[in-house]
Residue frames relative to the residue before (quaternion, step in Angstrom):
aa qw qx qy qz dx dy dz
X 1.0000 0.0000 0.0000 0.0000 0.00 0.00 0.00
X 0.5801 -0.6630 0.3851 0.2749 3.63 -0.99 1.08
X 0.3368 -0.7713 0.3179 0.4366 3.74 -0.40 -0.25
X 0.6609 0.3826 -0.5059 0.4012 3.44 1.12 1.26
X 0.6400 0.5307 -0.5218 0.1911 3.34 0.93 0.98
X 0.2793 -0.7430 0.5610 0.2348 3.62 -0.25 0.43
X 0.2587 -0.7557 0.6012 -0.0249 2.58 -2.23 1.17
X 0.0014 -0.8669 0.4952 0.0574 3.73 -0.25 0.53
X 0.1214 -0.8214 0.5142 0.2147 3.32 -0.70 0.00
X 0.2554 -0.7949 0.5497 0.0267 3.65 -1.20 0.91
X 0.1065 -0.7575 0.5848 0.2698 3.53 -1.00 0.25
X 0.2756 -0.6825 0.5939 0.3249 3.76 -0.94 0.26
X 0.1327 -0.7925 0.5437 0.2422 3.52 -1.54 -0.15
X 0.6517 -0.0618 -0.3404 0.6749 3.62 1.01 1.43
X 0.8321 -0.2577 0.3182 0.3742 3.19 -2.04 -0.03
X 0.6779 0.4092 -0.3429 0.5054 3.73 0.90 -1.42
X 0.6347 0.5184 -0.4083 0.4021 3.51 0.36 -0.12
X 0.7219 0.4604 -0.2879 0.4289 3.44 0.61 -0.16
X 0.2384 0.4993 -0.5694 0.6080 3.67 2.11 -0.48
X 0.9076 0.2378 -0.3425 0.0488 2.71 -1.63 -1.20
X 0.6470 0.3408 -0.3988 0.5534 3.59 0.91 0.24
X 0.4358 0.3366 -0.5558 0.6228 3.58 0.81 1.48
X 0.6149 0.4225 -0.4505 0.4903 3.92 0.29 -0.42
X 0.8384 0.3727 -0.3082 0.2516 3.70 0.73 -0.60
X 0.3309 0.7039 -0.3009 0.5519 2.91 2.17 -0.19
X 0.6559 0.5461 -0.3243 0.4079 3.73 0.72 -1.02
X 0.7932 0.4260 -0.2527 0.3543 2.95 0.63 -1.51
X 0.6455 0.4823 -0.3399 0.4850 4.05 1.40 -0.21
X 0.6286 0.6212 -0.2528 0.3939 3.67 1.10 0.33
X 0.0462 -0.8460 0.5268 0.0681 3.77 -0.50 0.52
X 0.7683 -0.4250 0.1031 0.4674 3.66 -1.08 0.72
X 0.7814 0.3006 -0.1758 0.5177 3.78 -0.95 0.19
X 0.5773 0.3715 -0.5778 0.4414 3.54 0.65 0.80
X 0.5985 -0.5531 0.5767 0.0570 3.29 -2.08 1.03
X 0.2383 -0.6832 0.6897 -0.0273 3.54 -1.06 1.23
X 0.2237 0.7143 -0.6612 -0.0511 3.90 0.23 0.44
X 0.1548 -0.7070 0.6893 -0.0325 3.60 -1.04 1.37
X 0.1543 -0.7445 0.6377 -0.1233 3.28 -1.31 1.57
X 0.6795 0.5767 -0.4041 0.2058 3.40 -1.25 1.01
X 0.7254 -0.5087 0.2124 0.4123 3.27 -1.05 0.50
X 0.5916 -0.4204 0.4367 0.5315 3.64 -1.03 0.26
X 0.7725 0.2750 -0.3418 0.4592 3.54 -1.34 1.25
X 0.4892 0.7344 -0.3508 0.3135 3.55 0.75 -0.68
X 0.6784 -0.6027 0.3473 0.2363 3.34 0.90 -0.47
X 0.4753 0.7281 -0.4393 0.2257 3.17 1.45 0.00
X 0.7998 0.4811 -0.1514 0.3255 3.02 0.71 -0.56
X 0.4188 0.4945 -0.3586 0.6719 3.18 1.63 0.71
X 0.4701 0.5550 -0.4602 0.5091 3.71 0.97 -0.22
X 0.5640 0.8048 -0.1515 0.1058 3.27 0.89 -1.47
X 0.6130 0.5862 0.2249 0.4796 1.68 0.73 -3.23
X 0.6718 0.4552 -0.1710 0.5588 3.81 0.96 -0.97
X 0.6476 0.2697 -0.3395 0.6266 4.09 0.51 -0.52
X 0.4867 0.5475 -0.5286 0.4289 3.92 0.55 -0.32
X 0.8261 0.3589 -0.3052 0.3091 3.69 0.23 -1.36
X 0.6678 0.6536 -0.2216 0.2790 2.90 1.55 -0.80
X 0.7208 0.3272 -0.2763 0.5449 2.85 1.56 0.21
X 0.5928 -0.3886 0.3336 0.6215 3.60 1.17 0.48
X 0.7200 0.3206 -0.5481 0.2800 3.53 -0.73 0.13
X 0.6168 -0.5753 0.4184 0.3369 3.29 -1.28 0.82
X 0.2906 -0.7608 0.5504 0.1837 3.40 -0.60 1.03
X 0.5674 0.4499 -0.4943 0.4809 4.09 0.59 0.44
X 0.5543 0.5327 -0.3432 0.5396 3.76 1.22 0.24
X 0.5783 0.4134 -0.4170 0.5663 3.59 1.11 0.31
X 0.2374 0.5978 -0.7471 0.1675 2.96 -1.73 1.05
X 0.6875 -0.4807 0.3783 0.3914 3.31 -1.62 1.69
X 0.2536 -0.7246 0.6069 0.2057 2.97 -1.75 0.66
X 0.1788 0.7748 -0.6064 -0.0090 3.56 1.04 0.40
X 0.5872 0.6711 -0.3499 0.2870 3.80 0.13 -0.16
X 0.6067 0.5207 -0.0382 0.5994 2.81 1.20 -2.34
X 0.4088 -0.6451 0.5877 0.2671 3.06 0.07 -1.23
X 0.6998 0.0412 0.2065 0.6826 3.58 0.68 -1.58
X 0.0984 0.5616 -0.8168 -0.0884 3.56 -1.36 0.91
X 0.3614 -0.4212 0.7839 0.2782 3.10 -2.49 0.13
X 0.0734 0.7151 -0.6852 -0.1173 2.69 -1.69 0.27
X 0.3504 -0.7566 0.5432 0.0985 3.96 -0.32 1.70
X 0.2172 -0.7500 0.6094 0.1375 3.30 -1.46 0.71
X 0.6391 -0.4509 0.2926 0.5501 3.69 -0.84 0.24
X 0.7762 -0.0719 0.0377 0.6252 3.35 1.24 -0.95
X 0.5934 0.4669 -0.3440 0.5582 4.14 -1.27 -0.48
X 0.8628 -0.3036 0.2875 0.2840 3.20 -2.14 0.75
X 0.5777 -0.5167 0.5927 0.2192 3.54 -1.32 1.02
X 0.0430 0.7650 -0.5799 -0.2769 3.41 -1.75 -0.51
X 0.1345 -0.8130 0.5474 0.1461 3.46 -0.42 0.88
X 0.0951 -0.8237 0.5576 0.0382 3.01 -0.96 1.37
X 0.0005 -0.8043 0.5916 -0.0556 3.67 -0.54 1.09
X 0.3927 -0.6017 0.6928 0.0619 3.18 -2.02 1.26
X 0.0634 0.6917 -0.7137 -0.0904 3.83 -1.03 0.33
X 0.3299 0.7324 -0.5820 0.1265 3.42 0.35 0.48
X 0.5274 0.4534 -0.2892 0.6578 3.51 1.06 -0.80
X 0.6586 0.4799 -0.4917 0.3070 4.01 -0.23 -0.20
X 0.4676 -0.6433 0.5445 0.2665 3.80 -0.90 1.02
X 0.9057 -0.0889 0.0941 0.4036 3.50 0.91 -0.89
X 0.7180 -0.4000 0.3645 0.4377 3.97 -1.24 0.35
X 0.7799 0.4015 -0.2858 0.3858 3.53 0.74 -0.79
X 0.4849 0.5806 -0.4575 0.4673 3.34 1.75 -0.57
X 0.6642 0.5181 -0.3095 0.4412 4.01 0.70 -0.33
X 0.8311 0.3002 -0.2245 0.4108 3.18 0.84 -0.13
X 0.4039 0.6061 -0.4117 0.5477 2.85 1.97 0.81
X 0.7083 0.3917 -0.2448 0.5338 3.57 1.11 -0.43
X 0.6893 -0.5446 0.3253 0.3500 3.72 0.98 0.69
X 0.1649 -0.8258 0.4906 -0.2240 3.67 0.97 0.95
X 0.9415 0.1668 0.0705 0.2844 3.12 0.00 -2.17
X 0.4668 0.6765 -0.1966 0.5347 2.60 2.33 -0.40
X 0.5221 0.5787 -0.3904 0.4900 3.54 1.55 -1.23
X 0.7077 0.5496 -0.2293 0.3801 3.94 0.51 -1.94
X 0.6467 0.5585 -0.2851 0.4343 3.47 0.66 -1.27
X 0.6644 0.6227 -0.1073 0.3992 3.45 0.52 -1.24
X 0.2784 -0.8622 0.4231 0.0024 3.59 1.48 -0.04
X 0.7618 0.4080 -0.3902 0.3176 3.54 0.96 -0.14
X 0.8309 0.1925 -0.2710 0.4463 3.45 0.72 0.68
X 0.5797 -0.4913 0.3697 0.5346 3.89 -0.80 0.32
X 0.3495 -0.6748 0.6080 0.2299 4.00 -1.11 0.01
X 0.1620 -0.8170 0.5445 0.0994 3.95 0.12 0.88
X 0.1675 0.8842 -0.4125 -0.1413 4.20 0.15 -0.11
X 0.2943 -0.7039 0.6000 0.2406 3.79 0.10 0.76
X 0.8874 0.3224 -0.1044 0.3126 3.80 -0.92 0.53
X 0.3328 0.8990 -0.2723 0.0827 2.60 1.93 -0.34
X 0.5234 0.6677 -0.3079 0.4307 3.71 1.65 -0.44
X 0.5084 0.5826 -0.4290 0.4671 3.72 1.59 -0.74
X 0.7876 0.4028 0.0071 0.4662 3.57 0.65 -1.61
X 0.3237 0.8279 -0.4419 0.1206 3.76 1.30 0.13
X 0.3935 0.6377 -0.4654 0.4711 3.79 1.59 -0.26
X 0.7143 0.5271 -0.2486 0.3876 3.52 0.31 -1.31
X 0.7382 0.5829 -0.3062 0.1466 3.70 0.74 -0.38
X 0.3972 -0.7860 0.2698 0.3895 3.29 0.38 0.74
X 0.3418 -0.5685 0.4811 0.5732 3.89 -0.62 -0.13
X 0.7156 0.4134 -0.4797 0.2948 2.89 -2.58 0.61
X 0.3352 0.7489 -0.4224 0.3853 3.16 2.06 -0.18
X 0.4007 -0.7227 0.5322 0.1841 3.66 -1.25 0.71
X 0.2198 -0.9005 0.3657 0.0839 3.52 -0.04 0.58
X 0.2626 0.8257 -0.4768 0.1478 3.91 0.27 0.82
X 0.4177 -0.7236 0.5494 0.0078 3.04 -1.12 2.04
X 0.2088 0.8117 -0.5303 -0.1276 3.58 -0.91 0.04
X 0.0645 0.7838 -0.6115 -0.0875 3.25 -0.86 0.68
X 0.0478 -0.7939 0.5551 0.2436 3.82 -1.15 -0.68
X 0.4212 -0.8075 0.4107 0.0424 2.45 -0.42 2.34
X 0.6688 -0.5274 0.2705 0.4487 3.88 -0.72 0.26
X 0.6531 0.5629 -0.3344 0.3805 3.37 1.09 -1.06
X 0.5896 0.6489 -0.2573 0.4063 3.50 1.31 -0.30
X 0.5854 -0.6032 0.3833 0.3828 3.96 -0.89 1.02
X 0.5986 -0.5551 0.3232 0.4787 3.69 -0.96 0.20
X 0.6840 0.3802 -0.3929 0.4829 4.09 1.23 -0.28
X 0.3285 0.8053 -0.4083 0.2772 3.97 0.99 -0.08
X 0.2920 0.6667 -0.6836 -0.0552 3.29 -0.65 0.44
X 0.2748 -0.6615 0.6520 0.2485 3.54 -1.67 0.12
X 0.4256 -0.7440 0.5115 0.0605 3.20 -1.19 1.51
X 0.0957 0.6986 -0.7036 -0.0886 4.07 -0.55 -0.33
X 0.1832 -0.8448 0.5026 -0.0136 3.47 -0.84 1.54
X 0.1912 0.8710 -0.4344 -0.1269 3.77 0.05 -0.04
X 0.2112 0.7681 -0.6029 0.0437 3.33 -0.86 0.60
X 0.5607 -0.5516 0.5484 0.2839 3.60 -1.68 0.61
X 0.7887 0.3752 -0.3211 0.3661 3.80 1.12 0.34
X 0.5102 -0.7806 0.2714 0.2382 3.48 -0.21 1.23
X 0.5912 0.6864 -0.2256 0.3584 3.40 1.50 -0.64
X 0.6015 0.4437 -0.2948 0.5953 2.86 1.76 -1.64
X 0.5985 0.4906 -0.5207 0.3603 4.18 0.44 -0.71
X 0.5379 0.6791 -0.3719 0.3334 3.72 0.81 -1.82
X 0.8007 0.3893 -0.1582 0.4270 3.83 0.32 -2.36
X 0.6165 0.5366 -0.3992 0.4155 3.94 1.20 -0.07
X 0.9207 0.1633 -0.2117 0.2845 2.95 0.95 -0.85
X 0.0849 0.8244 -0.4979 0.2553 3.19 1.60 1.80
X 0.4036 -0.7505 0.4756 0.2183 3.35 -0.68 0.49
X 0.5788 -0.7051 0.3092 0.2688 3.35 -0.59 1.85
């Protein structure tokens, strides 16, 4: 890790707890930045998600993984799109950038959400936001523990405000 990105780590204690530190994550982000979300099935990615959804207006009970799809959009009334993509089912980095990856980032007009991001970690762009989850045993059955990194203090600063 460089010496200006910082890492923190967080525990949640239910699912709504984890939205809302994706609503605040939303609100310190502008178009063409990268969510690369990491962890085991349950971990939480997708309440990260569900959380940058609200944070930008989009109804956050309208989010669900796209492991199928692959890529949803999701359009607010107004303000910054959110593409939310699974590669779990993808064999490989290039299978993502056959479906417009860089084209999604480049474009600037919405946040990039990525579930798996550790399959595809070549592809991430810097400034990318990094969020691990796991739930370690010592932890309640709704608990997860988060490790965040990023090279921007604001996004570290608005995580670890106290709900």
């Amino acid at each position: 890790m460089s010496e200006w990105m910082r890492q923190i780590e967080l525990v949640t204690d239910s699912p709504e707890q984890t939205r809302r530190l994706g609503e605040r994550l939303a609100r310190c982000l502008t178009g063409g930045h990268v969510v690369a979300l990491v962890g085991h099935l349950g971990a939480g990615k997708t309440q990260w998600v569900k959380g940058l959804a609200a944070g930008l207006g989009i109804d956050p009970d309208a989010v669900h993984s796209p492991t199928f799809t692959i890529i949803n959009e999701y359009t607010p009334k107004s303000g910054l799109l959110l593409y939310h993509v699974d590669v779990y089912r993808l064999g490989s980095a290039a299978e993502l950038e056959a479906i417009g990856f860089s084209e999604m980032v480049a474009a600037a007009d919405g946040l990039v959400a990525i579930e798996w991001a550790d399959r595809v970690a070549e592809l991430m762009p810097p400034g990318s936001v990094w969020i691990t989850g796991s739930m370690p045993s010592n932890l309640g059955e709704n608990q997860r523990q988060y490790a965040i990194t990023s090279d921007r203090p604001d996004v570290i600063d608005a995580l670890q405000a106290q709900d």
